[in-house]
C-alpha positions in Angstrom: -17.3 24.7 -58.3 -20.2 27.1 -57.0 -20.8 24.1 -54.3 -17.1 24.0 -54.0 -17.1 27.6 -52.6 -20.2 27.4 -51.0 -18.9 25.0 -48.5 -15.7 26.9 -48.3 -17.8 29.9 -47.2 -19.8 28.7 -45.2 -20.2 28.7 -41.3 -18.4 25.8 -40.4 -15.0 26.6 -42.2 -15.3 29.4 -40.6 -15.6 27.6 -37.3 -13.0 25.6 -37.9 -10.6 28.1 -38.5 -11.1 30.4 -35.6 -10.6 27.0 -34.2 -7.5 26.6 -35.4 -6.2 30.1 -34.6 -7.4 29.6 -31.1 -5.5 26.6 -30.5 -2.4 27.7 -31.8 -2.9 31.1 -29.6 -3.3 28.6 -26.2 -0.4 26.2 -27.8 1.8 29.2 -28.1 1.0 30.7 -24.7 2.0 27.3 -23.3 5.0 27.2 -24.6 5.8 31.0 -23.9 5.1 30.3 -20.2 7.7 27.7 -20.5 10.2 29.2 -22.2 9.7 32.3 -19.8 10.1 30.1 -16.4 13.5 28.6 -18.2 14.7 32.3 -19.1 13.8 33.1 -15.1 15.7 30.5 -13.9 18.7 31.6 -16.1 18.7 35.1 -14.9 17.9 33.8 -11.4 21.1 31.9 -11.7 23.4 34.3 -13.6 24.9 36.2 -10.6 26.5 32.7 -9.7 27.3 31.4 -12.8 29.3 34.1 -14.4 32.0 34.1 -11.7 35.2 32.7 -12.8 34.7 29.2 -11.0 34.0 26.6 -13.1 30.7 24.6 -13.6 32.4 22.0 -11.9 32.0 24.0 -9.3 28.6 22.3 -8.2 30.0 18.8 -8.2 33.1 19.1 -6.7 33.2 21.7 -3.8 33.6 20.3 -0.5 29.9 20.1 0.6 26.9 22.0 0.6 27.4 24.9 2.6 26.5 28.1 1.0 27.6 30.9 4.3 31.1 29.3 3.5 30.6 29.5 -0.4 30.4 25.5 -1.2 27.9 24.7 -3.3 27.8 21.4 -4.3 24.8 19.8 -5.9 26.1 16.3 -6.2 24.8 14.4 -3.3 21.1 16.1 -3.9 21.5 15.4 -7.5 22.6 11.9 -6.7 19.5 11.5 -3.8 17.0 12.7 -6.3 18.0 9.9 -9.1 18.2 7.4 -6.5 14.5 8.3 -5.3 13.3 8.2 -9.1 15.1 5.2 -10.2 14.6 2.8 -7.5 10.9 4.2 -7.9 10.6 3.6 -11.5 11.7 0.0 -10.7 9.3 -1.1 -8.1 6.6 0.7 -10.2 7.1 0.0 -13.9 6.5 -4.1 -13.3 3.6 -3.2 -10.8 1.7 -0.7 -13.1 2.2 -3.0 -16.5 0.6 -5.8 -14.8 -2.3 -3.7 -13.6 -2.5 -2.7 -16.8 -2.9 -6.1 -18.3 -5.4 -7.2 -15.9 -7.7 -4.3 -16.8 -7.1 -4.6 -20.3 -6.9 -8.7 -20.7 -7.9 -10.6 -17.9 -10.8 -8.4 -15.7 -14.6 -8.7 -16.0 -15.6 -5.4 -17.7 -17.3 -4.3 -14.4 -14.1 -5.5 -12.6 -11.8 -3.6 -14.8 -13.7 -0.7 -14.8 -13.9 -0.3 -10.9 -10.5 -1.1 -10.8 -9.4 1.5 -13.0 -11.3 4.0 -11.3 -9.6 3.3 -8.2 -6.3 4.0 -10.4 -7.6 7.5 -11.5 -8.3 8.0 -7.8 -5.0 7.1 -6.7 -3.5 9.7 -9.1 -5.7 12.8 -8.0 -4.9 12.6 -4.3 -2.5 15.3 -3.4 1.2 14.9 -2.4 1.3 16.0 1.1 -1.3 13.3 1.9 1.6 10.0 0.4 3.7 12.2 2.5 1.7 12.4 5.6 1.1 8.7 5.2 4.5 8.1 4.6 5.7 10.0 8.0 3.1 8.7 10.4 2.8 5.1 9.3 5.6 3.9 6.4 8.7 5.8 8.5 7.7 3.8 11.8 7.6 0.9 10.0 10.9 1.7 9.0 12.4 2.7 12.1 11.3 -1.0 13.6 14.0 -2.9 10.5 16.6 -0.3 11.3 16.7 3.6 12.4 16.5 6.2 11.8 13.2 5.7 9.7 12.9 8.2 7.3 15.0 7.2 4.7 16.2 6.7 1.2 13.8 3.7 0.8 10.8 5.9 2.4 11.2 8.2 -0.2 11.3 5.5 -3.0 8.4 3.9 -1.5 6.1 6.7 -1.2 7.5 7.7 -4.8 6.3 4.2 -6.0 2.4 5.2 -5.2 2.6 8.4 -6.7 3.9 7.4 -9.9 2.2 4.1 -10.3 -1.2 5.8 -11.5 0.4 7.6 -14.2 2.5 4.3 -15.4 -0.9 2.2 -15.1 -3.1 4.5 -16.9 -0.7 5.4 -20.0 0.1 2.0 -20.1 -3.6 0.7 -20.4 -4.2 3.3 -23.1 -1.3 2.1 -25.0 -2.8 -1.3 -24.5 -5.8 -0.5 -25.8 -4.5 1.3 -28.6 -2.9 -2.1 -30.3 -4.9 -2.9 -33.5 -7.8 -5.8 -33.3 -6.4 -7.7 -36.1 -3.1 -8.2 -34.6 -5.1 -9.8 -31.2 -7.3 -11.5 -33.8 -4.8 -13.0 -35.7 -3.0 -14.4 -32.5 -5.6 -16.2 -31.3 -6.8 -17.7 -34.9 -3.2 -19.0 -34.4 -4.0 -21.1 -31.2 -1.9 -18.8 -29.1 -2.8 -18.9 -25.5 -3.6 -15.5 -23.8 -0.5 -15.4 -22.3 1.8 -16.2 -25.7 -0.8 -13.8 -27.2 0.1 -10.8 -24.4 3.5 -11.7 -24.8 4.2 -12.2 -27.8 2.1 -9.5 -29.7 0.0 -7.2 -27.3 3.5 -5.5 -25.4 5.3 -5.4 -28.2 3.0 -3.5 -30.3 2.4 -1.6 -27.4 6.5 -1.2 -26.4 6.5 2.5 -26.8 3.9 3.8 -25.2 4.7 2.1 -22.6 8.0 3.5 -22.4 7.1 6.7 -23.3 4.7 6.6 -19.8 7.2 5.5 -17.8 9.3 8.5 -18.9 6.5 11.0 -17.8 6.4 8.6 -14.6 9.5 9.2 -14.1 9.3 13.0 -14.2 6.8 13.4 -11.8 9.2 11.5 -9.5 12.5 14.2 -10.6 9.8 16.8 -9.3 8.0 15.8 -6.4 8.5 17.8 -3.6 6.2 18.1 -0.1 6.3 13.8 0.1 9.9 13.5 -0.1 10.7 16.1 2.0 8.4 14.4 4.8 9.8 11.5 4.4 13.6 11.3 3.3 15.0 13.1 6.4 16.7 16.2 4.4 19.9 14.8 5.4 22.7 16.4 2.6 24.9 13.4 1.8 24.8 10.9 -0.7 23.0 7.8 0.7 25.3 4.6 1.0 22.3 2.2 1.5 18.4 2.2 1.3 18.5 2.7 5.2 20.4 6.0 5.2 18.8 9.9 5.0 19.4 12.0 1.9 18.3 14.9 0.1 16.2 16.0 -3.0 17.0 19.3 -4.8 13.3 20.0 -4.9 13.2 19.0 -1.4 16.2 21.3 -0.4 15.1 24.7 -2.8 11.5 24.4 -0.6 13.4 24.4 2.8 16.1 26.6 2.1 14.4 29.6 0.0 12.4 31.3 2.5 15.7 32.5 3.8 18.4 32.5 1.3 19.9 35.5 -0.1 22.6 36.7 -2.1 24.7 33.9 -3.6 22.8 31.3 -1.3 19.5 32.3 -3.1 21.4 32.2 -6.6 22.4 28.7 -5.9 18.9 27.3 -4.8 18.1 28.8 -8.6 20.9 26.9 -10.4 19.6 23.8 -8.2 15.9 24.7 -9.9 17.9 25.3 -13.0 19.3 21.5 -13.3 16.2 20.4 -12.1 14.4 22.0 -14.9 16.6 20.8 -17.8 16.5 17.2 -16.3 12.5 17.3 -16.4 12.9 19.0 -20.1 14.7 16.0 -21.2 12.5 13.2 -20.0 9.3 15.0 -21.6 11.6 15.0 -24.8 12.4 11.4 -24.9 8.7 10.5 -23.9 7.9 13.0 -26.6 10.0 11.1 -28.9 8.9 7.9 -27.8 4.8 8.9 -27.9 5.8 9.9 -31.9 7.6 6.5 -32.4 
């Protein structure tokens, strides 16, 4: 008992419970700032919203053309899911294969250079895919069919951005499966292919998942490379080949000189854009729990 209280006493408890008490000060802080940016965007957006039109409002008007009061967010809303999705589908197969090679089928000083050229993909900044993407990917473009920058330059350029983050939380997922279970699979005879297959990406499913959720809200988000490459054209795009809009991309051209209810609907457009982010994280936090 006197030992018992000795240690309970004694420096290290004490350590670890200013610890404690500092994390949960920075985890509160964190998600103070986020609930504060969330309350912002709700005042922000209140002028607008508490007229007596509808929240239909934003879908259904004739356009987007705020000096004649029409604001409708549709064919942004539509441009930015387009961009994401067709993203997340050229990436997801791409980034789980790279992360089976590092993990399975690379010589450790193979894998390890190549997954340093991964982490080095993701740190290089936005306005660089996007400067890439305008001077060389949009020309390209422009040769198959005009005008060049484009639904499918936006997706594209999307594809590099978010491939990183789908490679790297994929390989830590990877990694994360249990010995035993890749033990057991080959005392079974399995090839490494069956043994991939069959046991390594299932027992590694969610993680997976849960990466290409936060993948894909990095894509909801971007900004500066879509806007240099999409063509900021307000309509929803019929084909790969046609010019459309973002609702980051249109709330960083339009805000420098919006006022009044022009400036209140650029917030409600940050507004959906922020709820639509909050709900990937939750289902990738879900997913990173499962």
């Amino acid at each position: 008992m006197i030992w018992l209280r000795h240690s309970i006493s004694s420096p290290s408890a004490s350590a670890d419970t200013l610890m404690l008490w500092l994390l949960r000060a920075a985890a509160g802080v964190a998600a103070s700032l986020v609930l504060l940016i969330l309350f912002f965007l709700v005042a922000e957006s209140w002028p607008l919203l508490m007229r007596d039109l509808p929240i239909t409002h934003f879908v259904t008007d004739s356009s987007w053309h705020p000096d004649e009061g029409a604001y409708n967010l549709a064919p942004m809303l539509s441009g930015t899911l387009y961009a994401a999705g067709g993203a997340l589908l050229l990436a997801m197969p791409l980034g789980i294969a790279s992360a089976l090679f590092i993990t399975y089928y690379a010589p450790p000083r193979g894998a390890d250079a190549y997954r340093r050229l991964v982490e080095l993909l993701a740190g290089i900044p936005s306005v660089v895919y996007g400067f890439w993407g305008l001077t060389t990917l949009v020309p390209l473009i422009n040769q198959l069919q005009p005008p060049g920058s484009s639904l499918l330059a936006g997706i594209l350029v999307l594809t590099l951005m978010v491939l990183p983050t789908i490679t790297l939380t994929a390989h830590a997922a990877l990694v994360a499966v249990p010995g035993d279970y890749l033990r057991g699979a080959f005392a079974l005879g399995m090839s490494r292919w069956a043994m991939v297959r069959g046991v390594a990406l299932p027992a590694a499913r969610m993680g997976i998942v849960a990466g290409a959720i936060l993948a894909a809200g990095r894509a909801v988000g971007e900004t500066m490379a879509v806007l240099m490459v999409t063509g900021n054209v307000v309509q929803h795009a019929g084909g790969l080949f046609d010019p459309e809009r973002t609702l980051a991309a249109n709330i960083a051209l339009e805000m420098p000189y919006a006022v009044s209810d022009h400036r209140a609907a650029l917030f409600v457009s940050g507004l959906t854009l922020m709820l639509l982010v909050m709900l990937l994280w939750s289902a990738a936090a879900r997913m990173g729990r499962g």
